[in-house]
N, C-alpha and C positions, 0 to 999 in steps of 0.2 A: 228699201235702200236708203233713203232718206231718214228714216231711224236707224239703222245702223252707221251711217257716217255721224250722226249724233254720238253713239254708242263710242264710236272712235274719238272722236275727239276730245269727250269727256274724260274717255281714260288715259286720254294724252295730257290732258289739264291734270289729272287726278297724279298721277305718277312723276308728274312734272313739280310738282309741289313735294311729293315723298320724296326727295332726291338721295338721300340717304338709303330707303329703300329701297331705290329703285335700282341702285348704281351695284346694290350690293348684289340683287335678283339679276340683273343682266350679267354681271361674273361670274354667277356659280352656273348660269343657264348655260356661258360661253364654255368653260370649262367641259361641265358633261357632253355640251352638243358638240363642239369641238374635237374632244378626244374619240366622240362615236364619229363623227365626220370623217377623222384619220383613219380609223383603222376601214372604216369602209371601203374607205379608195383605197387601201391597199389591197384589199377581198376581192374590190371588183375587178383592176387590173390585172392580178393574178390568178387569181378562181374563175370570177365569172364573166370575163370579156373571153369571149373567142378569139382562138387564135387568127389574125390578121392574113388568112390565106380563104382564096375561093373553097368553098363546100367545107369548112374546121370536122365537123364532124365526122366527115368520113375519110380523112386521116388517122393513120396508127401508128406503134412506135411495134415494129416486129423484135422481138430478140429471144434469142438461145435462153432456158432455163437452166440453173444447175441450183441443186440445192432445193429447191422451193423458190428460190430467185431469180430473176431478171435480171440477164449477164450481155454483153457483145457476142458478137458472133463469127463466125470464121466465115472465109470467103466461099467455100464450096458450098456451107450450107445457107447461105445467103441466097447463093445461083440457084441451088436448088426447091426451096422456098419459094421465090421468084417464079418462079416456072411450074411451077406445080400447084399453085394454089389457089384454084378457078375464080372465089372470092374478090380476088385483087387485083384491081384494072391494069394499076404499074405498081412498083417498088425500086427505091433506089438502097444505095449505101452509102456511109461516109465514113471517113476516117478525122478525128481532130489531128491541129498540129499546129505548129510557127515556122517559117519558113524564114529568111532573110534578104531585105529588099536592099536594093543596092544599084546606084549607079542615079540615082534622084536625090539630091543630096544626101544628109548625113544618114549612115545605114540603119536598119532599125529591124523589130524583129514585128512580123506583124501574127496576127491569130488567124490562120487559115484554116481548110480545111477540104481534104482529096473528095470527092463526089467522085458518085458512077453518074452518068451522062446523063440519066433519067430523072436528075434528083429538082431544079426547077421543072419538069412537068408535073412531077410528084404534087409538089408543091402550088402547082399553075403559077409561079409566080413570074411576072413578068418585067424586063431591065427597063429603064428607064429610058437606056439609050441602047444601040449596041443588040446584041441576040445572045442568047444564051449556050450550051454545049451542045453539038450535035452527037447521033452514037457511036459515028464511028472513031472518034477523039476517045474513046477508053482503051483505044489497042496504041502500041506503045510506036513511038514515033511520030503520032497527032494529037500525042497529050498537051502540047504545050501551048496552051490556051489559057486564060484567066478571064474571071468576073470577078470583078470590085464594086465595092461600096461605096455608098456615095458619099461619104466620110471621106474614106481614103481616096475618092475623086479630084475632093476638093482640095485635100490638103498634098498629095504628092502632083496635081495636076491641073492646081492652080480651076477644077470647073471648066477644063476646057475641052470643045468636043472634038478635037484631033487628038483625044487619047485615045481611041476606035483606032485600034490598028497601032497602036503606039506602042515599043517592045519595053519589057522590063524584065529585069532581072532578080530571077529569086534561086538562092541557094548556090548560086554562081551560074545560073542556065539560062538562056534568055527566053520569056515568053510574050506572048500577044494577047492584047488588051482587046477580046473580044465582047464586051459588055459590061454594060455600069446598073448595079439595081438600083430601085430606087429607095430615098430617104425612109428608114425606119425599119427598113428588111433587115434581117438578121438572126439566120437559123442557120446554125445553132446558137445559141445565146452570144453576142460579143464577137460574130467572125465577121473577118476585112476582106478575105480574100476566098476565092474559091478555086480549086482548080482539076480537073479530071484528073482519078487514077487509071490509070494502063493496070489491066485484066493480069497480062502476063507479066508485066514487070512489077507487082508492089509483092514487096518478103508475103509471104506465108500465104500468097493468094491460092497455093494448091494445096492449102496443108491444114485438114479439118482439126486438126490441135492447133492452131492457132485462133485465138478468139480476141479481132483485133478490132473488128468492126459494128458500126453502128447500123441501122435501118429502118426504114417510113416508108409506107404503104399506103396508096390510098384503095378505097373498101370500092368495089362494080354499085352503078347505079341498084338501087333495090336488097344487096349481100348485106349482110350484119356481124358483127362484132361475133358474134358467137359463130355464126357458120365458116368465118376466119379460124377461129381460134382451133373448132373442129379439125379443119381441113389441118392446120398445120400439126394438130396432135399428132393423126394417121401420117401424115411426113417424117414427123421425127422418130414414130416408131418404125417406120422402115427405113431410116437411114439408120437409127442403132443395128439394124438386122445388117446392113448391108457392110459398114463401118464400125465393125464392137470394137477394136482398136481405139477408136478417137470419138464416137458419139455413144459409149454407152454412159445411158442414164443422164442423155443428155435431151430436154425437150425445146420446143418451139410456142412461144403465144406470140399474140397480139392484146394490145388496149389500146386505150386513145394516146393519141397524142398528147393533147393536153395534158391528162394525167399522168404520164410521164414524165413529161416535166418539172409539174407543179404537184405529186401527189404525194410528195414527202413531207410539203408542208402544209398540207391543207390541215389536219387536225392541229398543229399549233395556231395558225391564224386561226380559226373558230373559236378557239379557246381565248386569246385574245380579245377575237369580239365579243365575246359572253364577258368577261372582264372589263371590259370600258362600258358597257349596258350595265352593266349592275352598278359602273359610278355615276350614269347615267339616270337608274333608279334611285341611287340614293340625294342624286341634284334634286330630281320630283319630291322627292319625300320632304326634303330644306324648304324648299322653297312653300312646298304646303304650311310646313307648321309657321312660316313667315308670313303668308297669309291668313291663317287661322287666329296667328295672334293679331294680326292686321283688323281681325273682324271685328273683335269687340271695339275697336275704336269706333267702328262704324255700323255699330248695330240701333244706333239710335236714328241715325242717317237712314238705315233700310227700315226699320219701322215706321219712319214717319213716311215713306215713298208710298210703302202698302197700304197704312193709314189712308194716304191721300186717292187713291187707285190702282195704285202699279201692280200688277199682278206678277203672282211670284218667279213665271216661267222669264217675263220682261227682267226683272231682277238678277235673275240665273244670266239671262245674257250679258248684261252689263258687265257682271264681274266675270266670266267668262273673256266677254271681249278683252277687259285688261290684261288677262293671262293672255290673251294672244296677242297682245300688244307687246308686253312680255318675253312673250316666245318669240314672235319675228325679230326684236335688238336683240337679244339672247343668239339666235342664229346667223345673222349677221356675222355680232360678234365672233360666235362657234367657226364659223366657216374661214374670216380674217386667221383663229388663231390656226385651222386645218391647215391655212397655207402656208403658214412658219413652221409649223410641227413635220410637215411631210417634207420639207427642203432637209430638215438634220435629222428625220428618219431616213431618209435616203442618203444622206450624206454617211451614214453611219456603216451602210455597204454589207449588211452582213452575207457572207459569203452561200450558197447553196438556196439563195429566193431569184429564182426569176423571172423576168420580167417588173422588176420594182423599179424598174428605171422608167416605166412606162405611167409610173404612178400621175394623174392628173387632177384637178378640180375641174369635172369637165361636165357636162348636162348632168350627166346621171347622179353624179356625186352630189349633183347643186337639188337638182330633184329629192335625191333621199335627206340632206337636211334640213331642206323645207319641210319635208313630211315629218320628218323630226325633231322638229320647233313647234310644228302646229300637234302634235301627237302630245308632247312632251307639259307645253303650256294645256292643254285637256287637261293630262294626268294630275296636274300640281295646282289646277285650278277648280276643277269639279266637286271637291269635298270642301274647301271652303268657301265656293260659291251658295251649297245648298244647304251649308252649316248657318252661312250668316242670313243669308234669307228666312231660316226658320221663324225667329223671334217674330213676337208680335208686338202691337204698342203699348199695350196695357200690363205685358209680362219685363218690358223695356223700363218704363218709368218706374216699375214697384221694386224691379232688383235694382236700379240706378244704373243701367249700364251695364253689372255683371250677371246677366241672364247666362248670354252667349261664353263669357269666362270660365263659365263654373259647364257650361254642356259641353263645351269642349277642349275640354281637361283630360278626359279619357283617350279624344278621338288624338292630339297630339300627344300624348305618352304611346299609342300605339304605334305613330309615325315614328318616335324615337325607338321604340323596341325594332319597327324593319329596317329602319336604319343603319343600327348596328347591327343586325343580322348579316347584312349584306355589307358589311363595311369587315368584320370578321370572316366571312365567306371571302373576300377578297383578300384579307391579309392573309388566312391560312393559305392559299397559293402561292402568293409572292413568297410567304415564308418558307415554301417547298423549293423554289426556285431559286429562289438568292442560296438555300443550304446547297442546293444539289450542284448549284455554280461554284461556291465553295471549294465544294471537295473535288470540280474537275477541274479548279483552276491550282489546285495542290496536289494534281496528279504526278508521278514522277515520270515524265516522258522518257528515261533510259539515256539522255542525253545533258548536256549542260548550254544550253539556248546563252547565256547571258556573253555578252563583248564577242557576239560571232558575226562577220560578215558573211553576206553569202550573194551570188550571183549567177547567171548561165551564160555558159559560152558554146557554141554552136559552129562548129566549119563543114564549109560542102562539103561534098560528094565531089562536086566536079573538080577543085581543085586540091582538095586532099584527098585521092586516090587511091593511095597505097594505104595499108595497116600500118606500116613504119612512118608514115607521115603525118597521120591521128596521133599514134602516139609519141611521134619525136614532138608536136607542136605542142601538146597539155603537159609534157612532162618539164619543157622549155615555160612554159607557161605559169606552173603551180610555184616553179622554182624560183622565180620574177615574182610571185606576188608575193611570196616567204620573204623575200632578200627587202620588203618594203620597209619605209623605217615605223613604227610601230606595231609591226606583224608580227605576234609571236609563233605562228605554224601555221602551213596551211594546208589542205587537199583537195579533194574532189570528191564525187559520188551521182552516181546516176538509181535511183530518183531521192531528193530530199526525205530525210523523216517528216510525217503529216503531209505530204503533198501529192497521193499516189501509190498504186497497187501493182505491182509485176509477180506473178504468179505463175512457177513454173515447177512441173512433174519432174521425178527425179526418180535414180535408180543408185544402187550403190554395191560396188563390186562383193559376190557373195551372198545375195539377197536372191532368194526368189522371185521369178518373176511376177508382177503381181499380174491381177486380174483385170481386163478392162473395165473403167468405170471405175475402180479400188485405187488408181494410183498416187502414191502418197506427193501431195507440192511442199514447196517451200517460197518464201517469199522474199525475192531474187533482187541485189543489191549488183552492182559496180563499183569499186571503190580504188583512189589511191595511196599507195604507202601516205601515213599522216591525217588522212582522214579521221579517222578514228580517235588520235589524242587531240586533234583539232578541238571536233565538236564532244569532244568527252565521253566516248565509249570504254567502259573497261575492259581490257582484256583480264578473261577469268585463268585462264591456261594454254599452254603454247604459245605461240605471237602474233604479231603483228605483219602485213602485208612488208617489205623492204622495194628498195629501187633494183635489189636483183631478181625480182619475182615480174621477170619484162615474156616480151615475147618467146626467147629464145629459152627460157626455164621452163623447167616442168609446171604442168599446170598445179595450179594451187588454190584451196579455199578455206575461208572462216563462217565458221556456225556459231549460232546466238545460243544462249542459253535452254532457252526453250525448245530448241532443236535438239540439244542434249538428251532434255527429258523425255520427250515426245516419242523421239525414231533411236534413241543410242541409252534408255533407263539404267541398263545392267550391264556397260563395256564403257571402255575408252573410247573416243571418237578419234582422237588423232590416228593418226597414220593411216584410217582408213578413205578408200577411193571412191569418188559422187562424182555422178552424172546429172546435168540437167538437160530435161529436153529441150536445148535450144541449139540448133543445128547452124554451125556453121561454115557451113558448104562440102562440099566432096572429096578437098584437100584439106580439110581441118577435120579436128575432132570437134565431138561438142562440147559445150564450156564446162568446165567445173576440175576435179581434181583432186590431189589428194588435202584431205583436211590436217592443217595446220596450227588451230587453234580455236579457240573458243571463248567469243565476248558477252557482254552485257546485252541481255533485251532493250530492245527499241519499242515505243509505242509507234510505227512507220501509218498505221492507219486513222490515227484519229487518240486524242487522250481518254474516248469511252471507248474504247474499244480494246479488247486484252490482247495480254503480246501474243508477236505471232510469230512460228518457226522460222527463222531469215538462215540465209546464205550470203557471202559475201565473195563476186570473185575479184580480180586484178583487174583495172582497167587497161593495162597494158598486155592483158592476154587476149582482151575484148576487141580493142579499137573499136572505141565508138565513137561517131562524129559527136555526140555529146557530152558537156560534163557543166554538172552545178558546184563552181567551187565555191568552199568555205573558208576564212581565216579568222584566224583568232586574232583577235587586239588587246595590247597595251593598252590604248586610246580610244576616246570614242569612236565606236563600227563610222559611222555616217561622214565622218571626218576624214575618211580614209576615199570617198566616192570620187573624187576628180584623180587620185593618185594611181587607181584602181583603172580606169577612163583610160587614162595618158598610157598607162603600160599595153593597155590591150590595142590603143592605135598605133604604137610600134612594135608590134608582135605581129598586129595584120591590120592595117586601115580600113578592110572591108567586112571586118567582124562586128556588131553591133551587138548591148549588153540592154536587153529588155527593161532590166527592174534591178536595181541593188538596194537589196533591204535585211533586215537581221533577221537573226534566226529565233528571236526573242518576238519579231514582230509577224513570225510566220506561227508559232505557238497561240499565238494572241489571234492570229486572222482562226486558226483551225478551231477556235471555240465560239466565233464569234456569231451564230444564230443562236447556243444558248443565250450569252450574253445577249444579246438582241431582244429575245423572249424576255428573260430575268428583269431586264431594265424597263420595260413598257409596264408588265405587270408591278411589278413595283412603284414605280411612274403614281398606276393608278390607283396602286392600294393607298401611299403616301396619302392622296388627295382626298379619300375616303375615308381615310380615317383624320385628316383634319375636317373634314364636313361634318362628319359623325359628332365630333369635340364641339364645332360651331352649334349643332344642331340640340348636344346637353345644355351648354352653356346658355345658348338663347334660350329655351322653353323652360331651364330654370330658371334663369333671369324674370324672363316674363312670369312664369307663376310666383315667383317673390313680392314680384310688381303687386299683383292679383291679392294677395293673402296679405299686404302690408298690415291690417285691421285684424286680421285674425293673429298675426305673428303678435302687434301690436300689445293685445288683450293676454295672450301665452306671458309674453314676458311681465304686463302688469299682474300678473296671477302670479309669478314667481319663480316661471321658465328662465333657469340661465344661458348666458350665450352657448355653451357648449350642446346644448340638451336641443337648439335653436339648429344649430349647426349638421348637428347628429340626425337633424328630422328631413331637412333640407336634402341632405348628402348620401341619404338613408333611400330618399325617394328616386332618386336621382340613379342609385347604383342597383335601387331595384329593377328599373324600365333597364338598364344596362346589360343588368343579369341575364334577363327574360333574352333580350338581345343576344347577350354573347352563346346561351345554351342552344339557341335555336340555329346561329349562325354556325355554332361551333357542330351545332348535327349536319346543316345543309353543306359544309365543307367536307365531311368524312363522306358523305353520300358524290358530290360532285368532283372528290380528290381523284379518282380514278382515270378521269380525263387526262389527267397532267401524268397518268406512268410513264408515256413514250418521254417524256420530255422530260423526265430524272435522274442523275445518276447516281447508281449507288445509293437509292434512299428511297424509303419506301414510300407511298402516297397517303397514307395514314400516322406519317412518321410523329411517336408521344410526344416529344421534346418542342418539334415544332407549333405544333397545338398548344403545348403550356405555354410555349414564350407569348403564342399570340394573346392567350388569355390573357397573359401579365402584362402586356400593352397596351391591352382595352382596357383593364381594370384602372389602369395610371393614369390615361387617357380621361378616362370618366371622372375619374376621382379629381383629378386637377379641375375636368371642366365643370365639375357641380362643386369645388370647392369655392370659388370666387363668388358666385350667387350667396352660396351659406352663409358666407363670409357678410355681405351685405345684412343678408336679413338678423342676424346675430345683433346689427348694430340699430337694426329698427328702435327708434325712442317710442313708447306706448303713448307720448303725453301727444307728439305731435300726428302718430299716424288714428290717433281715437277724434282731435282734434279737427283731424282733414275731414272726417267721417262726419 
């Protein structure tokens, strides 16, 4: 121990005199450990922390198959599932939603969500205050119960514990404040409020074509993931037998939880941390060839140590320990800069990660950068520790110092070749990335995003009642925001483009009937006259929805182009009659109509995703308590928000507006984990490939240094500057080569990874690959031009002189 605190200190003394060196070594160490630091805590928070509930494992995420996919599920076979599947202790369901709070100051819409009764046992989770649902609260008439968050504890109730029992009002109903959870709970991602649904009273609870709901299961002590999964297959194939109307070709699994959640992202985060490691390699690779040239300064220093006794293994630790002197301010640092980098990764929000908000610097993280400081200082100090130890004293005084110059000359041209390997390996991704961001942020989403306002409005149940009073209030409403002074038109539409899926079977007068399991959807819009030139839909043929297409008109609808092609190839579509299956009620028909017209495709699911067959009907043949209106503006969208405010609290003082944001800024949120991904990996190609350039430029540099006597002797011999230049630039772009070819292979081999995360562009894409060569090539070229440059101007009289 006592030789080792020697060992410390010296190479505190030692480094402490480099300061130039040293300052340079603690930045690049910060950089690589740092940016691995980040992406860790974001791995661990989301991948590899369990979920924050008693037994995480033996929770599942139950849901309906269609397709090969993992869909929602309807409430019969939910019930059914539940009950039949010996595997699983309980299971609950959920429905999402926003509900409107009111009567606690200013109204506001908060993020809720309907539970069957079961769904905290499911979960074991327990309130903080208060008790959670009992079972018989899912039958209608004892629904009216709430549990809150401790968020919304604090902030509508002030923290105080007479909200137990304390009544609140949502959607115009009043309910009771039966439990508060505690801080940090929140399943599903981001809900405030929770509130039992009633069995018999929520739409579509009896109706196996409705596929509305979600569901979690926890697995019998000792039952497994597969013997779930079993049990539920033999379920769903005897609910097809029994139901071919509504479950054929409709199946049932299970998986974890977890993975449900978080399993869409899991292969981009791995990819990412394979990306910050490899600039993490290329720091170790820097910082070697920094100490390698470091040696020869001190290879007369370790000769004479040997000379004197020191034996070589003693030797090896000394310079060892300074690498790990090294490594620890490197880590330090690394971790200082994790904590700025994960505040504006997170600030960044990309939509579809969660749990990033849970991201922390917390044991685990502080643990894996220490092992990543002391791994890291290993790597980057092990080859020139037993490089410079080599020399002996008799081979030290006869070369003068350049023993160790001239031996490792090879072993730093090969540091430069993985260098760049790995510095091209990394820009060839980003180069996939940024292209394939490109071209989805020049997709044409079917629409015109630019000067659109957009917002959601929402009125009860309870107090708009009637169909005539949904729609006498939005009609009163859209016609108010139009009349605003900078408004050039406005509508409505239930759901937004890019925000959302409604997907509903259809029929169409003089079709055959189809087959169950065969019947063809379409993908189901709301919308009002205006909508459409609002946000800039074309109409291709026939027209547009009018203020006479109300309740009392014939039903009426509009199909997208795509719907043309798909279901109408070889006829006219107008004038003929569609049915969708969405039932509303005993004295109505179901919605749809005869078609009217025919507009422009929408991209409604996402800008990678291709158009998809839409319908459009009348919000005024609907009444729905909701509508997302949009207006067009003269003037800046955002300038418009307090005039937008003022008209909706004299329209209803107890209507609250979520979020008013553009539709420009809703295009921008739907791309925003590519964007997320494209920018980190570019991030770290940036900084590799400036390391790479520091890493030609220095070991040219230094072999210039090294050869001054040989350059020297060249130019007395009758070498001119160019010829000087060409030798230098020559060497320099060779070790590059070797670099870019090897990198340029390990990228075609490793591009594969990044398919899911392309669009539109292949993962071997030629174009891509040439640019990056031509980067590196400029790259190198500039960074071994300045060296050249120097030794060009070597004088022979004064460097034979020095000699």
């Amino acid at each position: 121990m006592d030789s080792l605190r020697q060992d410390i200190l010296y190479a505190v003394r030692w480094l402490g005199r480099s300061r130039h060196f040293t300052l340079v070594a603690i930045l690049t160490l910060a950089i690589g450990i740092g940016g691995t630091t980040t992406m860790f805590s974001v791995i661990d928070a989301v991948l590899l922390k369990p979920l924050p509930f008693d037994q995480p494992e033996r929770l599942v995420a139950i849901s309906q198959v269609w397709e090969g996919e993992p869909s929602s599920m309807s409430a019969p076979n939910f019930h059914d599932a539940r009950e039949q599947t010996p595997s699983l202790e309980s299971a609950a369901a959920y429905r999402d939603g926003e509900v409107t709070l009111t009567g606690r100051g200013e109204p506001v819409r908060l993020k809720g969500v309907r539970v069957s009764a079961s769904f905290f046992d499911v979960l074991r989770a327990q309130p903080a205050l208060g008790r959670v649902f009992r079972s018989d609260e899912n039958t209608p008439g004892k629904e009216k119960v709430a549990v809150i968050s401790q968020a919304l504890w604090q902030q509508r109730f002030g923290g105080r514990r007479d909200a137990l029992e304390a009544p609140l009002i949502l959607d115009g109903v009043p309910y009771t404040v039966v439990g508060i959870m505690p801080a940090g709970f929140s399943f599903p991602f981001g809900r405030e409020i929770w509130v039992p649904y009633a069995r018999e009273g929520m739409y579509g609870d009896n109706n196996r074509g409705a596929w509305f709901l979600r569901a979690i299961g926890r697995l019998r002590d000792g039952a497994t993931l597969d013997q779930a999964g079993t049990e539920l297959a033999t379920i769903a194939s005897r609910l097809e037998q029994q139901y071919p109307d509504a479950n054929a070709k409709v199946g049932l699994m299970a998986r974890p939880l977890h993975e449900a959640m978080v399993g869409n992202v899991r292969t981009a985060l791995l990819v990412l941390m394979g990306a910050v490691s490899f600039l993490l390699l290329i720091t170790c690779t820097n910082l070697a060839n920094l100490l390698l040239a470091r040696a020869a300064a001190r290879e007369s220093e370790m000769a004479v140590r040997s000379a004197l006794g020191a034996a070589r293994h003693r030797l090896v630790r000394q310079l060892l320990t300074e690498s790990a002197v090294l490594g620890i301010a490197g880590g330090v640092c690394g971790v200082l800069l994790a904590m700025w980098a994960l505040d504006s990764l997170v600030a960044l929000n990309p939509e579809g990660i969660q749990r990033l908000d849970t991201v922390r610097i917390d044991r685990t993280v502080l643990t894996f950068a220490a092992g990543v400081a002391m791994l890291t200082a290993f790597i980057f100090g092990i080859l020139p520790a037993l490089q410079t130890t080599r020399a002996s004293l008799a081979a030290t005084l006869k070369e003068g110092g350049r023993s160790l110059a001239h031996a490792g000359r090879r072993t730093r041209g090969a540091l430069i070749v993985a260098e760049v390997a790995l510095a091209v390996t990394l820009l060839a991704g980003a180069g996939l990335l940024i292209k394939s961001f490109l071209r989805l942020q020049a997709v044409d989403p079917g629409f015109k995003p630019e000067q659109v306002l957009t917002f959601e409005l929402d009125v009860p149940d309870s107090r708009y009642k009637e169909d005539d009073d949904k729609t006498r209030f939005f009609r009163t409403a859209v016609e108010r925001f139009a009349a605003l002074p900078g408004v050039r038109s406005a509508g409505g539409v239930i759901v937004l483009p890019l925000r959302g899926s409604f997907n509903l079977s259809f029929t169409v007068n003089g079709w055959p009937p189809p087959k169950p399991g065969q019947e063809p959807t379409l993908e189901t819009r709301v919308a009002t006259p205006g909508y459409f030139q609002t946000v800039g839909i074309p109409l291709l043929k026939g027209r547009y929805f009018t203020p006479q297409d109300d309740e009392r008109a014939p039903q009426v609808a509009l199909i997208s182009e795509s719907a043309v092609k798909k279901f109408f190839p070889n006829e006219d579509p107008i004038g003929r009659k569609i049915r969708l299956g969405w039932g509303r009620g005993k004295d109505k028909p179901n919605v749809g109509g005869e078609i009217i017209g025919v507009v422009g495709d929408v991209r409604q699911l996402g800008l990678d995703v291709p158009f998809e067959p839409e319908i459009y009907v009348p919000h005024a043949q609907v009444a729905n308590s909701s509508l997302e209106i949009v207006l067009r503006t003269d003037v800046p969208p955002a300038t418009l928000a307090s005039a937008v405010r003022r008209e909706v609290r004299l329209l209803d003082p107890d209507l609250p507006i979520a979020t008013i944001e553009t539709l420009e800024s809703i295009v921008a949120e739907s791309i925003s984990r590519p964007r997320f991904y494209m920018l980190l990996v570019a991030i770290f190609a940036g900084v590799a490939l400036l390391l790479a350039a520091v890493g030609i430029f220095g070991v040219m540099s230094y072999s210039v240094a090294q050869r001054t006597r040989e350059l020297g002797i060249r130019i007395a011999l009758g070498a001119g500057a160019g010829a000087v230049r060409r030798l230098v630039v020559g060497q320099a772009m060779t070790l590059a080569g070797i670099g870019l070819a090897i990198g340029l292979g390990a990228a075609l081999l490793l591009s594969s990874t990044l398919e899911k995360m392309l669009f539109n562009l292949s993962s071997t894409d030629p174009s891509t690959f040439a640019a990056v060569a031509g980067v590196l090539f400029i790259v190198a070229l500039v960074a071994s031009w300045l060296p050249a440059r120097r030794a060009a101007r070597v004088d022979p009289v004064v460097a034979l002189r020095a000699e």
